[in-house]
N, C-alpha and C positions, 0 to 999 in steps of 0.2 A: 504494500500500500504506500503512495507520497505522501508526504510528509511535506509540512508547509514550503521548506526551501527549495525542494524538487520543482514542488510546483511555482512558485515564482520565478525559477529557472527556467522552468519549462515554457511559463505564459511571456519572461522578455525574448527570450529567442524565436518564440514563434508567432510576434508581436503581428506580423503585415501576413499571415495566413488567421482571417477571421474566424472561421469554420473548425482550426484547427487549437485557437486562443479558446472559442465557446467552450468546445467538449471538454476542457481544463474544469471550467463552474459546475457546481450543483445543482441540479433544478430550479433551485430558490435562491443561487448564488448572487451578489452585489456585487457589482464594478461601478466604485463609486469616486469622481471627483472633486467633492466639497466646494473646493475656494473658484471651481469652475460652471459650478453648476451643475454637474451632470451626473447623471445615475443610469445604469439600463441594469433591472433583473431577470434573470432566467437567460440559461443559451443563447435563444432564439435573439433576443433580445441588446444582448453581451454582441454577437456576431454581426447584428444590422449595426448596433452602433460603430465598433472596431472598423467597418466595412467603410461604413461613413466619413469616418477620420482619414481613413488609409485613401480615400477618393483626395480629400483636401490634401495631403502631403505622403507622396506615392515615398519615396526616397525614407522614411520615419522609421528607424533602428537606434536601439536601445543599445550601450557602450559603458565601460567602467561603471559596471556592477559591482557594489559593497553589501554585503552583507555585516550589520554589526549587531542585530540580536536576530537568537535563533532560539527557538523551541520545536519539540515535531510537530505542536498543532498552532504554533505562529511565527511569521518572520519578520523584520522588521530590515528594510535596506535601502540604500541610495543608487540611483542609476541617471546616467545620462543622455541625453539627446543632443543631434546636433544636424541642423538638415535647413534646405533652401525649401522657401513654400512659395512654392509655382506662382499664384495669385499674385502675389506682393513683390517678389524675388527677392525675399530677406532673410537672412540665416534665422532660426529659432534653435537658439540655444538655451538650453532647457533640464536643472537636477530635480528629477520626480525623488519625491520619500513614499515608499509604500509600504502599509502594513497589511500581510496575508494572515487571514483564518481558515485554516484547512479542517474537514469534519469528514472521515471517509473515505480519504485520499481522494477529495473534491475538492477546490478553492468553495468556501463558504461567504468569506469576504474580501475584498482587493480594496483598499480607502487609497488614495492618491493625493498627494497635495505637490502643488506646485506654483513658481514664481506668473502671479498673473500678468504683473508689467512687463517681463519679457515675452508671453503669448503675445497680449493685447501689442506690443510694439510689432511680432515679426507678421502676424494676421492682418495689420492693418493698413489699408494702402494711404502714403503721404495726404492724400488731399480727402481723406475720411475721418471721423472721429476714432478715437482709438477704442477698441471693445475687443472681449475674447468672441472666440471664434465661436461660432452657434453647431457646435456639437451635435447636440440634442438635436436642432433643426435637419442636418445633414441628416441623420437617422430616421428623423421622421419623414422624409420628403422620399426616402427609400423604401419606409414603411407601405406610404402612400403609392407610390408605385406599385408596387407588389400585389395592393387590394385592388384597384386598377385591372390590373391583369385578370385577377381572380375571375374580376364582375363581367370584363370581357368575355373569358371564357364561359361566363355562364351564360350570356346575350349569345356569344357564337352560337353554343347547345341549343339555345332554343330555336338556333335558326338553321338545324342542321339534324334532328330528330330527334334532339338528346344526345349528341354525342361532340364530345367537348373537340378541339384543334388538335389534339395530341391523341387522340384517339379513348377517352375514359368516358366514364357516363357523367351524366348532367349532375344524379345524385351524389356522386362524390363530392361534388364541392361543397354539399353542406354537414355540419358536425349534425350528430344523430338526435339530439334535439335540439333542431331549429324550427323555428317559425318564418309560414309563410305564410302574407297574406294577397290576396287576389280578391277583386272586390265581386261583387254578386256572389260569393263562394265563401269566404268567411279567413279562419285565421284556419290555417293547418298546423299542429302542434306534434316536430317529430318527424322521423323519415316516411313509418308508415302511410300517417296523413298526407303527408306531401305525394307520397305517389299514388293515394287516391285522390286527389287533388288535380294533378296531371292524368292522369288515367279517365275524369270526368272532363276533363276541360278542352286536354290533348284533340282527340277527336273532332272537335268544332273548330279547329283549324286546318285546312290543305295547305296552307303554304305561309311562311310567314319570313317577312326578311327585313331585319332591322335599319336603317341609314346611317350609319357607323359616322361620317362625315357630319353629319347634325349635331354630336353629342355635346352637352355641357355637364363639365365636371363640378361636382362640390364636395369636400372633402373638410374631414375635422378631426380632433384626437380621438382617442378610445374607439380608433378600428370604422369609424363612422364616414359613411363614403354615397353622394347621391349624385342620379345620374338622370338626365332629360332628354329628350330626342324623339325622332320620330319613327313609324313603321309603316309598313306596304305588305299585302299580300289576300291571301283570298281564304273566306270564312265560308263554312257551311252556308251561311243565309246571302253571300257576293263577295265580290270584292274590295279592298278600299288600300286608301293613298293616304300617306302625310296625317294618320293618326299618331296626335302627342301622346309621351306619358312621362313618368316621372319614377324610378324605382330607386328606395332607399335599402341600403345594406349597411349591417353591424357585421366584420370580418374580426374574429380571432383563430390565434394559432394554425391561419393558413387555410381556415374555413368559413365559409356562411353561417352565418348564426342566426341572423335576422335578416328577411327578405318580403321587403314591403310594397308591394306596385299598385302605382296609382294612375289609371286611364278607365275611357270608357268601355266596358266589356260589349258594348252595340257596336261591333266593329264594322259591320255594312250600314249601319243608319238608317234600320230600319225603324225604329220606334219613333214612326210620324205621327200618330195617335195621339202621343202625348204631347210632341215637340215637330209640332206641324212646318216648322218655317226648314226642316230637314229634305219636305219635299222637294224634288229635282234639282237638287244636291248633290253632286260625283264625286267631292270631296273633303 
């Protein structure tokens, strides 16, 4: 099993492989930098942020490593940096102190402290106010990406029989209790529901094809991501053109959790009855 200083060993050397830095933490591990603001827990988490950093300053290796208190379940040492950052073109020279809590032979916790006046100076371009680098933001705009992706692949699915760009089903992308809701039809609660859900609704559509080029993004923290644009294609009851709608999605741990869509379910516009001014109406 490692032992705290292995593993601080092992997290500076393998500082610019993100993937390779995560599986070092404990499920519920902290990579935490105090005087910088910045926190990510868990892997997943640890890995987008590291990812993040390593995009702002590709060249960032860690040098003259001290170690001067050691326990096997804490270490306490000093290390160096020293590296050009792209953006600015100005050295960031840089002594992190870090104290590791290993439980496991996992890093449990990594706390970091470091000189903020030399980030904030080599981050900051001459004719900008001086400020540390937005860490945090870099990981998140990565995060956000990612959910992005996801939501596409599920717009693809739908406009493909259920079956995602990569060849998986439509249901994979959601964790096994998620909600969905579709209006005339209610909330689905869970995979089962969802696939009666889609098994009632599926049917009353021949052909459906999203306009990927319309879309507007809106995106927030805590995994929250909504998306508007329009669709084409042809329903049981006709066809129809340039129907809006609006679906909002809750994304963790690389799945759908929450899947809210908001349009009108009369997709050929028929219900003149009600909404007379629909007649001889195409679109």
């Amino acid at each position: 099993m490692k032992n705290a200083t292995t593993l601080l060993q092992e997290y500076l050397s393998a500082i610019q492989n993100p993937v390779q830095v995560a599986a070092l933490f404990a499920d519920d591990g902290v990579l935490e930098l105090p005087t910088a603001n910045a926190r990510a827990q868990g892997p997943k988490a640890i890995e987008s942020f590291i990812t993040g950093f390593m995009g702002m300053v590709p060249g960032f290796r860690f040098k003259n490593i001290r170690i001067l208190i050691e326990t096997p379940d804490q270490v306490f040492g000093e290390y160096e940096v020293e590296v050009v950052v792209p953006s600015t073109g100005k050295l960031y020279k840089q002594t992190y102190a870090g104290r590791l809590v290993a439980e496991n032979g996992k890093i449990k916790l990594l706390r970091e402290a470091l000189d903020t006046l030399a980030a904030s100076v080599a981050f900051s371009k001459d004719d900008a106010p001086s400020s540390m680098p937005d860490i945090d933001a870099a990981a998140a705009t990565k995060a956000q990406e990612e959910h992005k992706a996801i939501v596409l692949d599920y717009i693809h699915a739908l406009d493909n029989g259920g079956t995602t760009p990569s060849g998986g089903s439509l249901l994979d992308l959601f964790a096994d209790d998620a909600q969905v809701y579709f209006p005339k039809w209610g909330v689905a609660n869970g995979k089962a529901e969802i696939i009666k859900l889609l098994t009632e609704f599926g049917p009353t559509l021949k052909a459906i094809k999203h306009d990927y080029d319309t879309f507007i993004w809106t995106t927030s923290g805590a995994g929250r991501i909504a998306v508007e644009g329009t669709s084409g294609g042809e329903h049981v009851d006709g066809p129809w053109t340039n129907a809006r709608w609006c679906d909002v999605f809750e994304i963790k741990d690389a799945k759908i959790q929450r899947a809210f869509v908001y349009l009108d379910p009369d997709y050929a516009g028929k219900d003149t009855a009600r909404y007379p001014w629909l007649n001889g109406r195409t679109a």
